[in-house]
C-alpha positions in Angstrom: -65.2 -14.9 -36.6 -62.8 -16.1 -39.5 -61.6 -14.4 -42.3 -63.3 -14.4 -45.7 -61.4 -17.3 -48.0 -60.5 -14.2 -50.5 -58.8 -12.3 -47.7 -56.9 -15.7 -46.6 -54.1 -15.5 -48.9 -53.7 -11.6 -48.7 -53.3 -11.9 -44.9 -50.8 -14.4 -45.0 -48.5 -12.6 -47.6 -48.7 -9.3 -45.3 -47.5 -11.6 -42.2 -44.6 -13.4 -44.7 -43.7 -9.6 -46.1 -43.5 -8.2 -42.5 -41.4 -10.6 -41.2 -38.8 -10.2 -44.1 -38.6 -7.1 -43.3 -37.8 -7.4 -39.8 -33.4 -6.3 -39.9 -31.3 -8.4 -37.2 -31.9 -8.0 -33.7 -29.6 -5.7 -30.9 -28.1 -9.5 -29.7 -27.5 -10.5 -33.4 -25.4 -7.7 -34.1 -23.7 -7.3 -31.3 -22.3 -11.2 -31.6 -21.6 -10.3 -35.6 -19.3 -7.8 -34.2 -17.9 -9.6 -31.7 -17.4 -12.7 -34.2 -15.4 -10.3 -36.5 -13.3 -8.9 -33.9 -12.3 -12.5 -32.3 -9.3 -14.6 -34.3 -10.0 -17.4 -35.8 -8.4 -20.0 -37.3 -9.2 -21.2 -41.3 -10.9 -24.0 -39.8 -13.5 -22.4 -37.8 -16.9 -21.1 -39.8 -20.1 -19.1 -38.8 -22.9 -21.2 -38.9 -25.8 -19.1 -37.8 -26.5 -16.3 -34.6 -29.6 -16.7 -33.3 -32.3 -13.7 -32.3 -31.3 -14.3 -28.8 -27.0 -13.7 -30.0 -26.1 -17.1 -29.4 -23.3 -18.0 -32.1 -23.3 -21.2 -33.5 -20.2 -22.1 -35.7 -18.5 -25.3 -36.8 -14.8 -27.0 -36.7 -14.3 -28.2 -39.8 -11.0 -30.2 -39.5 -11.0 -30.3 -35.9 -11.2 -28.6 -32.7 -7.8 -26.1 -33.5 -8.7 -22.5 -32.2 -11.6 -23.1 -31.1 -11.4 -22.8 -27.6 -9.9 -20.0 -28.2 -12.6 -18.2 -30.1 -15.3 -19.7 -27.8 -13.5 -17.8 -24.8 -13.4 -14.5 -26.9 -16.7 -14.4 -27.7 -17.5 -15.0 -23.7 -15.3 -12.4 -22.6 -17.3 -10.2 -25.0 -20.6 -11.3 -23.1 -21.1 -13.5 -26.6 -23.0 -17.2 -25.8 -21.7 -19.2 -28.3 -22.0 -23.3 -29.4 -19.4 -25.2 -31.3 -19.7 -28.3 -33.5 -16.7 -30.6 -34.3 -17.5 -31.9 -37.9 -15.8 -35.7 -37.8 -14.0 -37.2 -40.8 -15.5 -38.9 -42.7 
């Protein structure tokens, strides 16, 4: 059985409202606070942190401190991914 057409649009704005409502997940905040805790160099930005907590953040003149910052977040039990932006 489908749903009437007039109840379509109504369902799908409930499912789009519910979702935004949804706050971060346990993971998420745990790498947020693990993020702000490790040092970082000027270079190094937050680029998202997935459901999951996996940090993702980018090297934006080159790979300076971040080694560093990927083995702080790991000794925090903080999965995290790296990308070197090149020059252009």
């Amino acid at each position: 059985m489908t749903a009437p057409r007039s109840l379509t649009p109504v369902l799908v704005a409930l499912a789009i409202s519910g979702c935004a409502t949804l706050g971060p997940t346990t993971q998420q905040q745990s790498a947020r606070a693990a993020w702000d805790r490790c040092p970082k160099t000027a270079n190094l930005a937050l680029t998202s942190i997935e459901p999951n907590g996996l940090v993702r953040y980018r090297a934006m003149s080159g790979p300076a401190g971040a080694r560093e910052l990927s083995e702080c977040l790991t000794a925090t039990g903080v999965p995290s991914l790296v990308v070197v932006a090149s020059a252009p």
